[in-house]
N, CA, C and O atoms as a Tinker XYZ file with bonds, in Angstrom:
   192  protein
     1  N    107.300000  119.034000  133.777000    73     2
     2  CA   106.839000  117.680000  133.537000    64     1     3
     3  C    107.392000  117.139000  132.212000    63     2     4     5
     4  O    107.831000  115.990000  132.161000    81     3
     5  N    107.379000  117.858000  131.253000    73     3     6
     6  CA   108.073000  117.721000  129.971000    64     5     7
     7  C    109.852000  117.210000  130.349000    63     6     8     9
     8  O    110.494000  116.669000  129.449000    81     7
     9  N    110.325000  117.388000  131.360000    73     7    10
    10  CA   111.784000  117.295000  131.175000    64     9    11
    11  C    111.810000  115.512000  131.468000    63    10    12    13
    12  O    112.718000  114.865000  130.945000    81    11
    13  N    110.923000  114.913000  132.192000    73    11    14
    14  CA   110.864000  113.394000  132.206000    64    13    15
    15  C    110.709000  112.403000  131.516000    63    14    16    17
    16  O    110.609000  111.201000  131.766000    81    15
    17  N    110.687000  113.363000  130.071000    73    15    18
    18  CA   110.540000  112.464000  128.841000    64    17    19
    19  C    111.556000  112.178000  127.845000    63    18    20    21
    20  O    111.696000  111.371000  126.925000    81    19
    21  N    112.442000  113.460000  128.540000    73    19    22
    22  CA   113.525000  113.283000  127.588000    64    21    23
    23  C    114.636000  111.624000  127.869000    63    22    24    25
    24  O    114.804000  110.909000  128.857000    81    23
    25  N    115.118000  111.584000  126.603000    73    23    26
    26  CA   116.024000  110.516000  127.019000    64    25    27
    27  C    117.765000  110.621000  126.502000    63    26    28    29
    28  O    118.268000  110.961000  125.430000    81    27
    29  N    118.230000  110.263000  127.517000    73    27    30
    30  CA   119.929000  110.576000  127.262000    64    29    31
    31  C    120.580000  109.910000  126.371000    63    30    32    33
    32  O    121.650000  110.448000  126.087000    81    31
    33  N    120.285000  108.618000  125.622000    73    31    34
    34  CA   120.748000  108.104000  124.605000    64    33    35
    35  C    120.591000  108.920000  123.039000    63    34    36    37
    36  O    119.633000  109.573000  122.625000    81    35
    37  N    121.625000  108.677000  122.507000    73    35    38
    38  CA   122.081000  109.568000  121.009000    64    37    39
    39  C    120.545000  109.076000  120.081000    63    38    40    41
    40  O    120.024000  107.961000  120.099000    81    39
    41  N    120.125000  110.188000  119.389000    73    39    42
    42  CA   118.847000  109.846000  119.054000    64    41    43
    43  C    119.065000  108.866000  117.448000    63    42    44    45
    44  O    118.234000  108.475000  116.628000    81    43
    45  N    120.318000  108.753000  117.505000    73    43    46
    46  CA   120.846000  107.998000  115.891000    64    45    47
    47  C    120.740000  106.394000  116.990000    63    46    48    49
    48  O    120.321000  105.441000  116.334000    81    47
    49  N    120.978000  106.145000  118.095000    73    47    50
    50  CA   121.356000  104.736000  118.647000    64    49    51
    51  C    119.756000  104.269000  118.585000    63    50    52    53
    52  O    119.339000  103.225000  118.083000    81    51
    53  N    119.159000  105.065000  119.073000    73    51    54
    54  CA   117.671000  104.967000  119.464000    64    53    55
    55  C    117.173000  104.441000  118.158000    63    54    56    57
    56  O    116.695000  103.307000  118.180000    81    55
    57  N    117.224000  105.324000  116.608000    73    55    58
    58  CA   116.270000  104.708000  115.986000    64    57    59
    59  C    117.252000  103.687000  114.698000    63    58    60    61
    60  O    116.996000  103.639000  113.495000    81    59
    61  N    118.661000  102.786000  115.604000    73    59    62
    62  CA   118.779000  102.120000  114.536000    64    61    63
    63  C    118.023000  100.579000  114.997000    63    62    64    65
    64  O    117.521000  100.171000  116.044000    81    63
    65  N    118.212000  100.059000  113.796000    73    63    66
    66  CA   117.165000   98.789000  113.908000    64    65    67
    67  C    118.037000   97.672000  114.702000    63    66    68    69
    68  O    119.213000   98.033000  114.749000    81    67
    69  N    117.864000   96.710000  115.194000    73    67    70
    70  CA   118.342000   95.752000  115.789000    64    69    71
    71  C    117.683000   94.452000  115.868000    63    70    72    73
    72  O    118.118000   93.660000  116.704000    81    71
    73  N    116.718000   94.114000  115.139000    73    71    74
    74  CA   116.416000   93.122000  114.782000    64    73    75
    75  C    116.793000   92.382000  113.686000    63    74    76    77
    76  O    117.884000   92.635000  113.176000    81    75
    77  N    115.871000   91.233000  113.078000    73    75    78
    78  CA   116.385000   90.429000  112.194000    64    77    79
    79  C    115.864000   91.135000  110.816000    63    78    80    81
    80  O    114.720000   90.680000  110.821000    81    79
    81  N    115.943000   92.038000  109.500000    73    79    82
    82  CA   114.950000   92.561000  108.926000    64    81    83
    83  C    114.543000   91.158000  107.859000    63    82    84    85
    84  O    113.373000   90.925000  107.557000    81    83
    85  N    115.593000   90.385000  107.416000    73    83    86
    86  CA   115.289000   88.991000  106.941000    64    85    87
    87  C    114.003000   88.208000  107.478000    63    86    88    89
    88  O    113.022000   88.059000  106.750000    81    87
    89  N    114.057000   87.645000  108.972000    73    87    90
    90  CA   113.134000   87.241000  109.652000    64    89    91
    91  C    111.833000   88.190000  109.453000    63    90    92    93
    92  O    110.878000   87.760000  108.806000    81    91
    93  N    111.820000   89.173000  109.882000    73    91    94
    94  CA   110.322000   89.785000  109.902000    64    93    95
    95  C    110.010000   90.028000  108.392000    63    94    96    97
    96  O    108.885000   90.434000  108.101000    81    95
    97  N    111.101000   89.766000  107.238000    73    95    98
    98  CA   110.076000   89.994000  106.005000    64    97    99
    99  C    109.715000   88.891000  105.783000    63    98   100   101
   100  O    108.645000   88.908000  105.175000    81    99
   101  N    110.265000   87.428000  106.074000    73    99   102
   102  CA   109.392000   86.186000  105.547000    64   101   103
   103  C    108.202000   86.089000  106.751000    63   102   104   105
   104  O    107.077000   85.628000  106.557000    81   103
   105  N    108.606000   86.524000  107.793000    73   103   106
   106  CA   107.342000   86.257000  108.774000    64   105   107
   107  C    105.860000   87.002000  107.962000    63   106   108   109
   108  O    104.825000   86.412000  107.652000    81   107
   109  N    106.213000   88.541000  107.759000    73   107   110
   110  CA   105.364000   89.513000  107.150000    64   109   111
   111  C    104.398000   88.745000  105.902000    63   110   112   113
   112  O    103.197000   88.811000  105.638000    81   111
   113  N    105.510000   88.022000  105.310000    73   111   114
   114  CA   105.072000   86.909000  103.796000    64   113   115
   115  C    104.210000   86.057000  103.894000    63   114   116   117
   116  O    103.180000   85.766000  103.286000    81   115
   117  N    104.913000   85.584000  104.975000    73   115   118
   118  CA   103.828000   84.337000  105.464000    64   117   119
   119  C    102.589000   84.641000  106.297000    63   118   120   121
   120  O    101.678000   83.814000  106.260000    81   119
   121  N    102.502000   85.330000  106.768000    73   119   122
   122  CA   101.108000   85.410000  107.802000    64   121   123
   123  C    100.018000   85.865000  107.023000    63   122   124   125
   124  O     98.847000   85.533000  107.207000    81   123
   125  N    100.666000   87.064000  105.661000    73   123   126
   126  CA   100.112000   87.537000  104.528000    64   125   127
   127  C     99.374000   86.767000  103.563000    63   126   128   129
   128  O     98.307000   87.045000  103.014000    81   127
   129  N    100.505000   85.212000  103.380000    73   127   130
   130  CA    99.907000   84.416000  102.568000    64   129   131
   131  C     98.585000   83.626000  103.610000    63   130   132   133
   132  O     97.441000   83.395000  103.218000    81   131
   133  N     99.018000   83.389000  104.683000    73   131   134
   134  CA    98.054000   82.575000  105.285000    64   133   135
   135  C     96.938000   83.284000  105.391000    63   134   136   137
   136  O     96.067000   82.467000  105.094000    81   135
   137  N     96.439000   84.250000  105.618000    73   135   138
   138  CA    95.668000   85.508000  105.812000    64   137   139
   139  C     94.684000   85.423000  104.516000    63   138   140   141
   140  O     93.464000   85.565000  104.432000    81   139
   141  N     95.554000   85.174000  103.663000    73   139   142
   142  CA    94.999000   85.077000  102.059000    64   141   143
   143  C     94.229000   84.133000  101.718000    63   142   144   145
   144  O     93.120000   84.293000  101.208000    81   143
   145  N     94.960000   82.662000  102.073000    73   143   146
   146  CA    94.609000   81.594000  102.074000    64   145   147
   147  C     93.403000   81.550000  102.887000    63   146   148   149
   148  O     92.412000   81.623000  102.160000    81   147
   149  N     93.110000   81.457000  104.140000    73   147   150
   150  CA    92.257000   81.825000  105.097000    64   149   151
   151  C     90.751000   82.030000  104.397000    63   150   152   153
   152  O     89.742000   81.329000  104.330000    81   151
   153  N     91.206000   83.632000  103.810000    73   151   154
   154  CA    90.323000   84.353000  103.049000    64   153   155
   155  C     89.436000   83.360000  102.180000    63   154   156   157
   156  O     88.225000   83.297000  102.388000    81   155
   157  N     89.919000   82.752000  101.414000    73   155   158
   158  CA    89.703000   82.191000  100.069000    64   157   159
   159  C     88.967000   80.943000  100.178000    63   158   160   161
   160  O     88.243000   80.563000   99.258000    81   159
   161  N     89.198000   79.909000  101.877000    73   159   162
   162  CA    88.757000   78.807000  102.120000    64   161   163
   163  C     87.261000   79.798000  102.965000    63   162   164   165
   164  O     86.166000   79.235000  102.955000    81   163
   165  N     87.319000   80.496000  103.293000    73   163   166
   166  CA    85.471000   80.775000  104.175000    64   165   167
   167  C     85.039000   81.103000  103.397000    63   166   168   169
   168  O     83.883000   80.681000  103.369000    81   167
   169  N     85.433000   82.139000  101.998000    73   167   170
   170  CA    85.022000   82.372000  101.122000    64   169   171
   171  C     83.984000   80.990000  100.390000    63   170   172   173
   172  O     82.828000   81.064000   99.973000    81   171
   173  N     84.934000   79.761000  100.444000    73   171   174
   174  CA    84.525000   78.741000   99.307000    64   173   175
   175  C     83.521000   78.173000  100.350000    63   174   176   177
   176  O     82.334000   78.160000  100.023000    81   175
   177  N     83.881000   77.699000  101.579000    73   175   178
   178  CA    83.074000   77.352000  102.522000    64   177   179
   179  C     81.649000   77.895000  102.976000    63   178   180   181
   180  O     80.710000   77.122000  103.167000    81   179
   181  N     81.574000   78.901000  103.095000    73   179   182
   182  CA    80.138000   80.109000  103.199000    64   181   183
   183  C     79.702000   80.352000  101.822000    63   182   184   185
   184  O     78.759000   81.127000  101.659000    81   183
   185  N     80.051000   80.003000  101.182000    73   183   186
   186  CA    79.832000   80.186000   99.791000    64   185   187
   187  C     79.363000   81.773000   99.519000    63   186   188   189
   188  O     78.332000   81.961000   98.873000    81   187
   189  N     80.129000   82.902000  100.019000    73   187   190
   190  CA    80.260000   84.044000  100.016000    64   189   191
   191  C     80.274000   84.609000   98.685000    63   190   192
   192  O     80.407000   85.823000   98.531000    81   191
């Protein structure tokens, strides 16, 4: 059952990256800041 897991592609192809790493660090930035922001307005709002 173990042999159906293996996979035939070079295990260097498999873990190189292929995305944008630019894109996902401002995305990462931003959802971070909004997240923050977020935070800070229920905070003032609930008066937490």
């Amino acid at each position: 059952m173990a042999e159906q897991w293996k996979h035939t592609a070079d295990p260097t192809e498999i873990m190189r990256a292929t995305g944008h790493p630019e894109l996902e660090y401002a995305a990462g930035w931003t959802i971070a800041g909004l997240v923050t922001i977020g935070t800070i307005v229920a905070a003032w709002v609930f008066a937490i």
